[in-house]
C-alpha positions as a printed NumPy array, in Angstrom:
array([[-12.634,  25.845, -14.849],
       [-12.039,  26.084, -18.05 ],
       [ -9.81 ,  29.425, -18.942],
       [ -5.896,  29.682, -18.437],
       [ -3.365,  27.261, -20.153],
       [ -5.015,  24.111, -21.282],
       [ -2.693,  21.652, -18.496],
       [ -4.272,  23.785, -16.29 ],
       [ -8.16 ,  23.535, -17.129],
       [-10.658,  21.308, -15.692],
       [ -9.34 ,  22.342, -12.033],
       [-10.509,  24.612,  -9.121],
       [-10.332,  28.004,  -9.254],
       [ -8.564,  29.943,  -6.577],
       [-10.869,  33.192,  -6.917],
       [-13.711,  34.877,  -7.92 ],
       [-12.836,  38.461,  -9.63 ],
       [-15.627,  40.573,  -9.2  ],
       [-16.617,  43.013, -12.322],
       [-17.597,  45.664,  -9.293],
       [-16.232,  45.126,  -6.18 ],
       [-19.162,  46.575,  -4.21 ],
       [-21.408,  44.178,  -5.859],
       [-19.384,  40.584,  -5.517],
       [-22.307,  38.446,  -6.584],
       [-23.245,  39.749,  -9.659],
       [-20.712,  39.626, -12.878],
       [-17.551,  38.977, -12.64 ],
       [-15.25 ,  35.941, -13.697],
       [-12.842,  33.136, -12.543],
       [ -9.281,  33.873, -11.923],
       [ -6.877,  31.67 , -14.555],
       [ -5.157,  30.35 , -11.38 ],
       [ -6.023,  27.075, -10.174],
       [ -5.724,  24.248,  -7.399],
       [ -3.271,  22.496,  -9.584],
       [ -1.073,  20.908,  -6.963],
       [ -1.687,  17.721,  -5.202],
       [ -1.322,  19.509,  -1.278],
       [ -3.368,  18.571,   1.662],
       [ -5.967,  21.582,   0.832],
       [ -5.854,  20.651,  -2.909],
       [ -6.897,  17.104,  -2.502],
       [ -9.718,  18.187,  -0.225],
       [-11.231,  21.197,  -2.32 ],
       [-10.892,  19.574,  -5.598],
       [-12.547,  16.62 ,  -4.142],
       [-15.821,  18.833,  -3.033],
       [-15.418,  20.023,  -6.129],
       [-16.198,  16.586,  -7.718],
       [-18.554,  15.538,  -4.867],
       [-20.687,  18.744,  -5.263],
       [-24.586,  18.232,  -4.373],
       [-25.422,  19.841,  -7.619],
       [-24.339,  17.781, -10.942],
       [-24.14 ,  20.604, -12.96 ],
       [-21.723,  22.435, -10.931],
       [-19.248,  18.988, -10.332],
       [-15.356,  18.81 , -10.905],
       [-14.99 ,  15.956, -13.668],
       [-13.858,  13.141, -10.941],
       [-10.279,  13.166, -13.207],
       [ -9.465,  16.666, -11.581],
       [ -8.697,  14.407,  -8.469],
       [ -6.143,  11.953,  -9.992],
       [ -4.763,  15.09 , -12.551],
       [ -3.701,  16.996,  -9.817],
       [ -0.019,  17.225, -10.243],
       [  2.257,  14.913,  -8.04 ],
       [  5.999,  15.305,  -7.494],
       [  8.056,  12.132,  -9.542],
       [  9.483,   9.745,  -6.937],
       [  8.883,   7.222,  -4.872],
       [  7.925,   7.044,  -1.186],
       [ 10.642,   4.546,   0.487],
       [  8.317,   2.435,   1.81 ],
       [  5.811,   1.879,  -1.015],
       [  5.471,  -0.486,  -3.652],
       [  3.204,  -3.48 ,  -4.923],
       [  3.01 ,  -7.14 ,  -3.927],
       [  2.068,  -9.596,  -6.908],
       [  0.545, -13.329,  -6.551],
       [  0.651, -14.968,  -9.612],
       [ -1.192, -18.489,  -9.925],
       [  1.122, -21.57 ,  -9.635],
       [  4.39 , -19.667,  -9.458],
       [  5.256, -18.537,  -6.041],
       [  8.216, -19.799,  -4.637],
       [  8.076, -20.438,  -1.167],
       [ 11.07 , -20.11 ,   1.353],
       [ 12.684, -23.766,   2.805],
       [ 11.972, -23.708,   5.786],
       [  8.683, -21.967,   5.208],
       [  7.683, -20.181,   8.327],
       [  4.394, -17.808,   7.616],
       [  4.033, -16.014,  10.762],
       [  6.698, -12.991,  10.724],
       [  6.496,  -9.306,  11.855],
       [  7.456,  -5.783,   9.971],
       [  9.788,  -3.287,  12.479],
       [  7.172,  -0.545,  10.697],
       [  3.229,  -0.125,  10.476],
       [  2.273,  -1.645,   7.299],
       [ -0.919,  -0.558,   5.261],
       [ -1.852,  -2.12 ,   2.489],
       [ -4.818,  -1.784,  -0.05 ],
       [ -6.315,  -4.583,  -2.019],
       [ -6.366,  -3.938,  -6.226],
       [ -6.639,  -7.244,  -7.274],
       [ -8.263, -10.821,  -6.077],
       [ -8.886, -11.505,  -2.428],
       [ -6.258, -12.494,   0.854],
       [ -6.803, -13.935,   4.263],
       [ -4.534, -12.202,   6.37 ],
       [ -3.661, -14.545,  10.092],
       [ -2.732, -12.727,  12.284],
       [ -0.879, -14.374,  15.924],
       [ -0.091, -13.652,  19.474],
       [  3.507, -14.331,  20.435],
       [  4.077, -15.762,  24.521],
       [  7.727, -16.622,  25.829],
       [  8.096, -19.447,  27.266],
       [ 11.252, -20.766,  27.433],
       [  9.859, -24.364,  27.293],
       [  8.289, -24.114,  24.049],
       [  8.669, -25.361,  20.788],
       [  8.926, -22.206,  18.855],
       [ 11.897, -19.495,  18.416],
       [ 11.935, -15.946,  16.946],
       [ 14.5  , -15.426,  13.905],
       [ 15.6  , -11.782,  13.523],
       [ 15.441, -10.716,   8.874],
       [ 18.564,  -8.79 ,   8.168],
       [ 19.191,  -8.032,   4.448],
       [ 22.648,  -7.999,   2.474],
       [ 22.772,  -6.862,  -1.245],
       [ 20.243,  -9.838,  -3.186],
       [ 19.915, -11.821,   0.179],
       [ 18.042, -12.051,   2.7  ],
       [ 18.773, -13.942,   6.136],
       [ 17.165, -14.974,   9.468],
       [ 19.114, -15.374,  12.564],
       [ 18.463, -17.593,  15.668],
       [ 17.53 , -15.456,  18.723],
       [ 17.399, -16.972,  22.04 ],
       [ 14.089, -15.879,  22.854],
       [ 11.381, -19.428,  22.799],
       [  8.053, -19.421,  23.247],
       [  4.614, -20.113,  21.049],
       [  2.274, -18.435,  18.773],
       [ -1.691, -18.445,  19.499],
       [ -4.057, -17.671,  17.051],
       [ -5.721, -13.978,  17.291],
       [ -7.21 , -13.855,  13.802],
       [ -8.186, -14.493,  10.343],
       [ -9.882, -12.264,   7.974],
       [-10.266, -11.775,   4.644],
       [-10.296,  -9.172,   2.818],
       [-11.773,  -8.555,  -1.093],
       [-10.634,  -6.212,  -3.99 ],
       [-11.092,  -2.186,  -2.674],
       [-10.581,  -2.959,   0.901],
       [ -7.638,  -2.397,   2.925],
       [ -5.871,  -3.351,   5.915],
       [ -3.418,  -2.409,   8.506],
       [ -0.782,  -4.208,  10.427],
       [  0.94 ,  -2.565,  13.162],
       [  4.744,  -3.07 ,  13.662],
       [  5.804,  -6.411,  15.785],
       [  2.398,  -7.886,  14.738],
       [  2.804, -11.372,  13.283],
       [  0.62 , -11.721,  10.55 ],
       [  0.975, -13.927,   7.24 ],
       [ -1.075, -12.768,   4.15 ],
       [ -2.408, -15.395,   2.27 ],
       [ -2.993, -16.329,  -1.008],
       [ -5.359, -18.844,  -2.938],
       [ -2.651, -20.444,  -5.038],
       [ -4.786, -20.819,  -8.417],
       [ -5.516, -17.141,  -7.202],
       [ -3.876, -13.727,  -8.813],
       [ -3.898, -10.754,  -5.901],
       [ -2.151,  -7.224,  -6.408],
       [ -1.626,  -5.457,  -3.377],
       [ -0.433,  -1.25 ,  -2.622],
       [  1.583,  -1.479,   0.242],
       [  2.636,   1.259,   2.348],
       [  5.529,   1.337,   4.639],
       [  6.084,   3.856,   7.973],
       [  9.301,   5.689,   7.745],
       [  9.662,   4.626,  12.087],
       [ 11.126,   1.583,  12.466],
       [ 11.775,  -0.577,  15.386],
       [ 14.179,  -2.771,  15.857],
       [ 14.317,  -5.456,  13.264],
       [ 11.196,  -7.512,  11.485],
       [ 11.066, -11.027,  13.073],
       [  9.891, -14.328,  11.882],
       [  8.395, -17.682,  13.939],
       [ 10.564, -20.314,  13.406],
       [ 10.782, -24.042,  14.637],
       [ 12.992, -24.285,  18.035],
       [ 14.729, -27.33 ,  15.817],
       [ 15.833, -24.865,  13.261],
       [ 19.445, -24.227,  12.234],
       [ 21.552, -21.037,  13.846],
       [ 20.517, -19.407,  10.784],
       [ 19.334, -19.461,   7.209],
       [ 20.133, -17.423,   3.906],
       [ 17.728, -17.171,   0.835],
       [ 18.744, -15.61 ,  -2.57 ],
       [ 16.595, -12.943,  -3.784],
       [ 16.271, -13.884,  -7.64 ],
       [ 15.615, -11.166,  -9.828],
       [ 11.987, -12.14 , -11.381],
       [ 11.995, -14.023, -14.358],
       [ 10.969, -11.695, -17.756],
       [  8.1  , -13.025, -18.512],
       [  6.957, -13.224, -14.969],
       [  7.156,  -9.452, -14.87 ],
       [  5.443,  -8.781, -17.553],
       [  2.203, -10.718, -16.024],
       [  2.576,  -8.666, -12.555],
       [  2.938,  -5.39 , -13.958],
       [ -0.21 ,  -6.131, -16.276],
       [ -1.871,  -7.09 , -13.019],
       [ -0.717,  -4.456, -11.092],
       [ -1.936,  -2.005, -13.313],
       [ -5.507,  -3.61 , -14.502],
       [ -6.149,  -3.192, -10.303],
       [ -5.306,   0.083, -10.446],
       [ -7.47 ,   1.076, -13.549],
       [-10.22 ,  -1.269, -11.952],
       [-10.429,   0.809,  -8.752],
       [-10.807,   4.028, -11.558],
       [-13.572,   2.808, -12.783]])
């Protein structure tokens, strides 16, 4: 669709107008209105439009991504960054935790192994959950009283394109070759439950507090770069 103001061509149509109204399949022409929006029925006509059986009647596939979005950001959302040989791991470093939301996250970048564990109480055990709390650029983990062990349930990994999903109180650790760049899209739910939760030793203090450092400049620089070629990658 070409007619209308020029932010507005290359889009659906929303009508036909017929030149006689008896006759609606012979002359006529589009209506300058157009699927512009990025709604539920815009996404899905627009991408017909670009998946249409016949090449010479196809949307240009940059319809889909034009379609116009509201600025923001969803609360939940954002992007995960490995960088090789400068991740800074938590002391004590205690992979297996759990999110109080469903997490989904798509892979732009490089390649993870996410573990994934089942959780038994036993009071006898040698393992104790830590309830995350948050407070301005800290983070902390408190000692529950609840002991008992993880077992192994999975490992899988997953390559650039794909995507996975981690239910809330799941504990799961995504992992990273550390030589390895990966760029993740996470995704959030808005219902939480309770609080997220990580595996810690039944040794471990009452409770532990890590700074959040602000990331270093140049550091950044090299995740947003990364961030974005795995976006543009996907585009292709």
């Amino acid at each position: 669709k070409d007619a209308g103001h020029p932010a507005y061509r290359g889009f659906v149509s929303l009508g036909w107008r017929a030149d006689d109204p008896a006759n609606p399949t012979a002359s006529g022409s589009l209506l300058s209105a157009t699927w512009a929006d990025s709604g539920d029925e815009h996404r899905l006509v627009t991408l017909l439009g670009v998946s249409a059986p016949t090449e010479a009647h196809r949307l240009d596939p940059g319809a889909y991504y034009g379609l116009r979005r509201p600025l923001g950001t969803h609360p939940g959302s954002g992007t995960h960054v490995w960088l090789p040989y400068s991740r800074l791991r938590q002391e004590p470093d205690w992979p297996p935790h759990s999110h109080n939301s469903d997490l989904f996250s798509l892979l732009l970048i490089g390649e993870i192994e996410n573990h994934e564990w089942n959780w038994q109480s036993n009071p006898m055990s040698k393992e104790v959950l830590y309830e995350v709390g948050y407070q301005e650029n800290r983070s902390m983990i408190l000692k529950t009283d609840e002991f008992g062990r993880t077992t192994d349930l999975s490992i899988t990994k997953f390559e650039q394109g794909q995507s996975y999903y981690v239910p809330k109180g799941q504990f799961h650790a995504s992992e990273v070759a550390s030589d390895q760049t990966a760029v993740t899209l996470v995704l959030l739910s808005e219902t939480k439950v309770g609080n997220s939760i990580v595996v810690g030793s039944r040794d471990g203090a009452s409770s532990y507090t890590f700074d959040r450092n602000a990331v270093d400049p140049e550091q950044h620089v090299k995740a947003r770069q990364a961030a974005l070629k795995g976006i543009n990658d996907l585009l292709q």
